[in-house]
C-alpha positions as CSV (number, residue, x, y, z in Angstrom):
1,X,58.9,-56.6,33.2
2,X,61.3,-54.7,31.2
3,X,58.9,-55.4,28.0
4,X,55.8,-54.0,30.2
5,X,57.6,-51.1,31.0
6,X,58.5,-50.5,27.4
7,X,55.0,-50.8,25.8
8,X,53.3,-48.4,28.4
9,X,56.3,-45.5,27.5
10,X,55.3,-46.7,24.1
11,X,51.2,-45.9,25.0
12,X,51.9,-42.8,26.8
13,X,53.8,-40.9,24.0
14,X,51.6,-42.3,21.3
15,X,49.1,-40.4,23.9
16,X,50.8,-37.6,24.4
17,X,51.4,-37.0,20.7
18,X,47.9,-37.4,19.9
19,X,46.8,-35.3,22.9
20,X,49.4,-32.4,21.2
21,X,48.3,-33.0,17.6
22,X,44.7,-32.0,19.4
23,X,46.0,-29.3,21.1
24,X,47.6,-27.8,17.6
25,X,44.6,-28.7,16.4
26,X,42.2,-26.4,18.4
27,X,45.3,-24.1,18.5
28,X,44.9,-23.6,14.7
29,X,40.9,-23.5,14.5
30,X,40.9,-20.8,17.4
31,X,43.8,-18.6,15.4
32,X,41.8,-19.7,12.4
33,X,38.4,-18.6,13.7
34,X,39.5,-15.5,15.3
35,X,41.1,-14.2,11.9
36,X,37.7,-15.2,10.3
37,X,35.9,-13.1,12.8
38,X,38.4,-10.5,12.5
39,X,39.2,-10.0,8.8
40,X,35.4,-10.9,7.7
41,X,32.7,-11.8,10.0
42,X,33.1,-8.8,12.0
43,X,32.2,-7.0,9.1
44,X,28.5,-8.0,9.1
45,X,25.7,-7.9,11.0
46,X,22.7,-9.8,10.6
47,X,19.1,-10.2,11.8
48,X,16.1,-12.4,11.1
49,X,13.8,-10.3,12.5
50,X,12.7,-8.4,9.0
51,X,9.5,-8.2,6.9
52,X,9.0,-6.6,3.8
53,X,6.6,-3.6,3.7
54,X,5.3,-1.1,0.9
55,X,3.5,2.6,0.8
56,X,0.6,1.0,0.4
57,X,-2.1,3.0,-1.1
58,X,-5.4,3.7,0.4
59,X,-8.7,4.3,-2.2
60,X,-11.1,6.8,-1.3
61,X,-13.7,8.4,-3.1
62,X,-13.3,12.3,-3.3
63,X,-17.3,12.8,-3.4
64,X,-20.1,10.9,-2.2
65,X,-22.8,8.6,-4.2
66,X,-24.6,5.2,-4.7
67,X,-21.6,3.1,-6.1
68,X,-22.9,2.1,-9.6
69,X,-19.9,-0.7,-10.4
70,X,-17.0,-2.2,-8.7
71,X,-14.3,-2.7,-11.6
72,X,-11.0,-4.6,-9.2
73,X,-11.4,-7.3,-6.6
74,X,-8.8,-8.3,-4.2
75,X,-5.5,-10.2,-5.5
76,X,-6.2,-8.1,-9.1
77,X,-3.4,-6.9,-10.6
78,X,-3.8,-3.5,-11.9
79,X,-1.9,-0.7,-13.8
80,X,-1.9,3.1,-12.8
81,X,-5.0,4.6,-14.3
82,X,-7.1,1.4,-14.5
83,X,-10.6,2.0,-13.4
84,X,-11.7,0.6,-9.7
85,X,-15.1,1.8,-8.9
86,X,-17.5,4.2,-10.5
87,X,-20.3,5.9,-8.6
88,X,-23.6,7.3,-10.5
89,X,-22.7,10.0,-12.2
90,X,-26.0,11.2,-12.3
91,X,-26.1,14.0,-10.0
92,X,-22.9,15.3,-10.7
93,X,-23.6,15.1,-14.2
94,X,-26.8,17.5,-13.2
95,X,-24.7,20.2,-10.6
96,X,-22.2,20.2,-14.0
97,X,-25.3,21.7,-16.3
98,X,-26.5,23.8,-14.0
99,X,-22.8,25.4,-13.7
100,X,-22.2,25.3,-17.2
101,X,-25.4,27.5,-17.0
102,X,-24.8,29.9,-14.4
103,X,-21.1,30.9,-16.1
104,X,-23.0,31.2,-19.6
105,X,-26.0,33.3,-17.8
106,X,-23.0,35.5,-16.0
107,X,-21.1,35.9,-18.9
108,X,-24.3,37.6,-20.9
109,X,-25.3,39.7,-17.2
110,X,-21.9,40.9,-17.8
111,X,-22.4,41.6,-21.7
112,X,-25.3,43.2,-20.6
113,X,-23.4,45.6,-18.1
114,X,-21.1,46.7,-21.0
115,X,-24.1,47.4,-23.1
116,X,-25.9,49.5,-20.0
117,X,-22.9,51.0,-20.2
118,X,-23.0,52.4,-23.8
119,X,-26.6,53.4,-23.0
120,X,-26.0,55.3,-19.7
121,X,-23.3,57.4,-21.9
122,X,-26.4,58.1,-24.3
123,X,-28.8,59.0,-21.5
124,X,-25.9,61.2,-19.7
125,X,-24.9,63.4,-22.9
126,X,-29.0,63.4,-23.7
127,X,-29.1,64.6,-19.7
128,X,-26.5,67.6,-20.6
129,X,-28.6,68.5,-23.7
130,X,-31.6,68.6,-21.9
131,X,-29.5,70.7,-19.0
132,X,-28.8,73.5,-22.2
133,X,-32.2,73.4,-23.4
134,X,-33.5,74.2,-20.0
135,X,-31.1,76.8,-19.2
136,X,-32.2,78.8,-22.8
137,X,-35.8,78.2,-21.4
138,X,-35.0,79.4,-18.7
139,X,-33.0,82.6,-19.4
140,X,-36.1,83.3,-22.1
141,X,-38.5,82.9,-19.7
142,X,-36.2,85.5,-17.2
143,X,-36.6,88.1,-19.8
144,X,-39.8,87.8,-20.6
145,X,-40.5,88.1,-17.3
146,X,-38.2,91.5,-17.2
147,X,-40.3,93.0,-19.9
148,X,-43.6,92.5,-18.4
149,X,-42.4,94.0,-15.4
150,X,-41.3,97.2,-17.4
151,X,-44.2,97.1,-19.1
152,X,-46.1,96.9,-15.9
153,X,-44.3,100.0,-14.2
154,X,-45.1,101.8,-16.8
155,X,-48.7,101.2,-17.1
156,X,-49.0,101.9,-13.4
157,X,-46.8,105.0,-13.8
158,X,-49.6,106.9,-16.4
159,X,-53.1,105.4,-14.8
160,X,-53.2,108.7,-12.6
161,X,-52.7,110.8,-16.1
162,X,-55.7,109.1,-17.4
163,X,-53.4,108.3,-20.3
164,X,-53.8,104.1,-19.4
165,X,-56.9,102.5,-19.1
166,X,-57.8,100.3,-16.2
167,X,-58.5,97.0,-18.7
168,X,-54.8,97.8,-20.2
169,X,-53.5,98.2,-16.8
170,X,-55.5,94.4,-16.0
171,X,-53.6,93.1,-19.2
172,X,-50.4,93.9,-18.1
173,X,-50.9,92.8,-14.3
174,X,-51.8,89.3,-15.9
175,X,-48.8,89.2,-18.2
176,X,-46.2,90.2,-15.5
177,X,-48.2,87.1,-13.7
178,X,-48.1,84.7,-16.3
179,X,-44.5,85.7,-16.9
180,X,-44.1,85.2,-13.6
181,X,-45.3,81.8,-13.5
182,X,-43.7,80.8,-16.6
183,X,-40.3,81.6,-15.0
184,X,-41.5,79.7,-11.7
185,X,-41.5,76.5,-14.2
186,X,-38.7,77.3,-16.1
187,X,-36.3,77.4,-13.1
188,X,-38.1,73.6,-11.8
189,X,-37.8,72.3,-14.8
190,X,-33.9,73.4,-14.9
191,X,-33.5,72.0,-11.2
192,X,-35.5,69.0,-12.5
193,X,-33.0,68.4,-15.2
194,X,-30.1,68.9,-13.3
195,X,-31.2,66.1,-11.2
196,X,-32.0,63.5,-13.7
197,X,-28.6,64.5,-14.9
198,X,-27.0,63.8,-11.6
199,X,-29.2,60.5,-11.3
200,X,-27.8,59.3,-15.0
201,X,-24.4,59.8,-14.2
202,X,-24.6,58.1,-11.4
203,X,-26.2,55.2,-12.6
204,X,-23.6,55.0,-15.3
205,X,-21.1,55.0,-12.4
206,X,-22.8,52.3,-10.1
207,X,-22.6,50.3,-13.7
208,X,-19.3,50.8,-14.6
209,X,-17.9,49.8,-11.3
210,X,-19.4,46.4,-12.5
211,X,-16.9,46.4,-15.4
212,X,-14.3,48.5,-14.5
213,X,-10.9,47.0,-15.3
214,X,-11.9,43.8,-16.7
215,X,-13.3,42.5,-19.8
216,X,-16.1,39.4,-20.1
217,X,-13.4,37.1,-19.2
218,X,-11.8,38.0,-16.2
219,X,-14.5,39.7,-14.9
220,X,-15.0,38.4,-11.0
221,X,-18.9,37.6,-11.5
222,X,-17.6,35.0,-14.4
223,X,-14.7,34.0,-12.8
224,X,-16.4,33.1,-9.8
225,X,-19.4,30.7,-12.4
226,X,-16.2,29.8,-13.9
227,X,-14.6,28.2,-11.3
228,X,-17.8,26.5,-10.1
229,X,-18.3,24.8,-13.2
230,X,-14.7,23.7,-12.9
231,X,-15.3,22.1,-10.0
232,X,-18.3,20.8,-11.1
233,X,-16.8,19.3,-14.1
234,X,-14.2,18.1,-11.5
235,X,-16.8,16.5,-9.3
236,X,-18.0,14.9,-12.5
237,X,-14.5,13.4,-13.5
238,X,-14.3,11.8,-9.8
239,X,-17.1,9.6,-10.4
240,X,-14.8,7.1,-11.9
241,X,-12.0,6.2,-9.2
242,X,-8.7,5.2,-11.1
243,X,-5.6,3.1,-9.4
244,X,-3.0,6.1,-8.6
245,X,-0.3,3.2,-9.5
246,X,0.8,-0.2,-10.4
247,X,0.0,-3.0,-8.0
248,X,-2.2,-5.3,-6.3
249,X,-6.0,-4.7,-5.2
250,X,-6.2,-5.4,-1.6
251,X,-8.6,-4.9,1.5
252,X,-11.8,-4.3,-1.0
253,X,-14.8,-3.1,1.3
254,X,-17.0,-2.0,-1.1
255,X,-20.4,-3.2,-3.2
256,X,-22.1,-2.1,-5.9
257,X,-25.4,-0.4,-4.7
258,X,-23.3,0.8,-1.6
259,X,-23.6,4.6,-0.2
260,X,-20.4,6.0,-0.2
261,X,-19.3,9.2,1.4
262,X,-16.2,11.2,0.3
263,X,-12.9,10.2,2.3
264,X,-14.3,7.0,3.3
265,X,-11.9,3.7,2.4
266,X,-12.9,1.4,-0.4
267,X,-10.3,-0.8,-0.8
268,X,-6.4,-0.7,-1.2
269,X,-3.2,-1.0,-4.1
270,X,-0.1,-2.4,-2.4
271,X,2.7,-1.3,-4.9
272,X,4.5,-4.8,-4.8
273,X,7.1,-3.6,-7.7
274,X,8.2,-1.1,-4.8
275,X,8.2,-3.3,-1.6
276,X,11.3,-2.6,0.4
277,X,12.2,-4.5,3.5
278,X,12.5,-3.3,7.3
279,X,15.2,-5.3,9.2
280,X,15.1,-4.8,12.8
281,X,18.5,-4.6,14.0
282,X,19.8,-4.4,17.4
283,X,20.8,-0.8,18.5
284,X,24.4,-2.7,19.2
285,X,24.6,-3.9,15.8
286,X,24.5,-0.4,14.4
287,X,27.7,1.2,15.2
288,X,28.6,0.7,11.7
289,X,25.8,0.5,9.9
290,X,25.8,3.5,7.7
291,X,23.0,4.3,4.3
292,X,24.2,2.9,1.1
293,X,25.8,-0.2,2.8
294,X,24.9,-3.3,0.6
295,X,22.5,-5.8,1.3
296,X,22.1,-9.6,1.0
297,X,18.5,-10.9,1.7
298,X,16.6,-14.1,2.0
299,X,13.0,-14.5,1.8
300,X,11.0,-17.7,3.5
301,X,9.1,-17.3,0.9
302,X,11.6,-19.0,-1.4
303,X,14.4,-20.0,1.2
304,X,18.2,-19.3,0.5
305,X,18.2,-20.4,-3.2
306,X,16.9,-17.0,-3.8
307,X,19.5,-14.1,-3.0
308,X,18.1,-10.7,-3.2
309,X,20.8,-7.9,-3.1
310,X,19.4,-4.4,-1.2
311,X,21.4,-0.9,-0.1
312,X,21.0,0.5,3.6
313,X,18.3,3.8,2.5
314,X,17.7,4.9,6.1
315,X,16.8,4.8,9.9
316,X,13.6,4.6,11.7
317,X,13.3,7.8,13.6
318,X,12.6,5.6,16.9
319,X,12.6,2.1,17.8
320,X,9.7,0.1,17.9
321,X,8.8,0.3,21.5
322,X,9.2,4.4,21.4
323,X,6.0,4.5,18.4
324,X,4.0,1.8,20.8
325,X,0.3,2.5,21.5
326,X,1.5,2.2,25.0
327,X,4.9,3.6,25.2
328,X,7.4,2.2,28.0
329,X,7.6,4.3,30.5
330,X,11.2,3.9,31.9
331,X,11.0,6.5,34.4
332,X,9.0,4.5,36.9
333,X,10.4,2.5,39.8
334,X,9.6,-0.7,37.8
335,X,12.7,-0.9,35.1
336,X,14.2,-3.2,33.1
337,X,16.5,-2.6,30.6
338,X,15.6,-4.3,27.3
339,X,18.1,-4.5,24.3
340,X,16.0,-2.1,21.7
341,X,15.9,-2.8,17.8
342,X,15.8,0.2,15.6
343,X,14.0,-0.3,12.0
344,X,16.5,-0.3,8.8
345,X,14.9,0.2,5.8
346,X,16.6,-1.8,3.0
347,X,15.8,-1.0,-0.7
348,X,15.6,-4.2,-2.9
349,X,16.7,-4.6,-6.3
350,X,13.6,-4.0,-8.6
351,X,14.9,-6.6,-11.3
352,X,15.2,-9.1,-8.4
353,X,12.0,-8.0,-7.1
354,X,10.3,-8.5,-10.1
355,X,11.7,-12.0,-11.2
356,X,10.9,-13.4,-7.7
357,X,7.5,-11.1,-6.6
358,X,6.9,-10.4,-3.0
359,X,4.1,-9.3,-0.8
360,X,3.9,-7.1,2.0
361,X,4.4,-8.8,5.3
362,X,6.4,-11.3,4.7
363,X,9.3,-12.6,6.6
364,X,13.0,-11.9,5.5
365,X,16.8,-12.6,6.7
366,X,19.3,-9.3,6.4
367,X,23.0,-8.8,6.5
368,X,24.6,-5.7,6.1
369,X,28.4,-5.8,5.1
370,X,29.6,-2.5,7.1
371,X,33.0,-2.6,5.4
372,X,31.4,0.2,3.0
373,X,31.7,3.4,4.1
């Protein structure tokens, strides 16, 4: 009896001490995990809700055509200022002739206007010279006219005296007439200069506001052809549609032989040297979350043998649900609050980037280590 006693004392504190060395046990794993959680693990927050994303860029022609050759399919790789499509030329090639035309035929309208300019001086000054030479006419005819009217009075005064014949009397009547007449002329002739003078100057006013305060150059008739043969030659130069940056061809639409119109999508270049990576956080993870925090990122691409290291670079200006189609509307009677997620943009390394590529839409893992300030 004494021995059974013995050996169950002996099973309870073998029992007891086992049931302690448990209780230290998850003692020392609680202490141990809340000074993990405390000293590091608080310090991060993480998400797997994140997908990598790029400015993608859209292709569109800037004027219309027949496509004449399509240059990039989709998955090509191509460098900023490779050529994608070129539409016919042909008519632009035309509207830039014509142009070219139109600012040489303006430039020699306004040589011309210079030149009219020089020859309305001539006919003005000629004008004035005329203007003197009528004005001598017309004082010579005034005196002749003067003497035959003395020498009329006269005549008239001695035909009762007999000492004047009637025929000399008739001679001098017709000479005060013809003076008479001859003065008539002079005076429209005077009065016709003056106006042909007063018509010449203003002619070689109406010109010279053509001209006036410019030279052939800047003249507004040849700036005006100027500029639309720049944008003709412009036009032209858009006939060929380049890449506006390094990347991949994506979303191609277009065939050769197809009508485009200006402003109308062809195809697109994702920039994957640039992708970055939106983590979708949850708004209670971002208390600490600040830009320039550092970044560790996996792709499923590659799994978690591939670390890619990324800085915080900004906030979405509203969470998902706020940029909807069909916004939430929380004012109705028909609530439930739902734990939002706010967009971090994340900026990868590019020399990580580039030695294990991405594309855009894939799916990521994110931690932040908020311990940065």
């Amino acid at each position: 009896m004494d021995q059974e006693q013995t050996a169950d004392a002996q099973i309870k504190r073998r029992r007891n001490q086992r049931l302690g060395a448990l209780a230290l046990a998850v003692a020392a794993a609680g202490v141990a995990a809340g000074a993990y959680w405390v000293l590091h693990a608080s310090h991060f927050v993480s998400t797997d809700n994140a997908y990598t994303a790029a400015e993608v860029a859209q292709i569109t022609p800037a004027v219309g055509g027949t496509v004449a050759e399509v240059k990039a399919s989709d998955t090509l790789q191509v460098k900023k200022g490779d050529v994608l499509v070129v539409i016919d030329p042909s008519d632009m090639r035309l509207a830039l002739a014509y142009a070219e035309a139109e600012l040489e035929r303006a430039i020699r309208r306004v040589r011309s206007y210079e030149a009219n300019d020089r020859a309305l001086g001539e006919q003005v000054a000629a004008r004035h010279a005329d203007e003197k030479r009528a004005a001598a006419q017309l004082a010579s005819a005034q005196a002749d006219f003067e003497r035959a009217a003395i020498d009329l009075k006269r005549r008239e005064a001695l035909v009762g005296s007999g000492s004047v014949s009637g025929d000399e009397l008739t001679r001098a009547q017709n000479a005060h007439a013809a003076a008479r007449a001859a003065l008539d002329a002079a005076m429209a002739a005077a009065t016709q200069v003056r106006a042909n003078t007063a018509a010449a100057v203003a002619a070689q006013e109406a010109n010279a506001t053509l001209i006036a305060r410019s030279t052939v150059d800047t003249n507004p008739e040849v700036l005006a052809a100027r500029a639309r043969a720049e944008q003709a030659r412009i036009d032209f130069e858009r006939t060929v549609i380049r890449a506006p940056m390094d990347g991949v061809v994506a979303k191609r639409t277009v065939q050769t032989g197809q009508r485009v119109q200006a402003g109308v999508p062809l195809m697109a270049v994702v920039p994957v040297g640039s992708i970055y990576v939106d983590a979708n956080f949850k708004e209670r993870q971002l208390q600490k979350v600040r830009v320039g925090q550092p970044v560790v990122l996996h792709a499923d691409l590659y799994g978690s043998g591939i670390t890619y290291h990324g800085v915080v670079e900004g906030f979405s200006g509203g969470s998902g649900s706020a940029f909807s189609a069909i916004p939430a509307q929380n004012a109705t009677g028909n609530w439930i609050k739902v734990v939002q997620r706010l967009p971090v943009r994340v900026r990868l390394d590019p020399a990580e980037l580039a030695a294990n590529p991405l594309r855009v839409g894939l799916s990521m893992t994110a931690e932040i280590d908020t311990r940065a300030p």
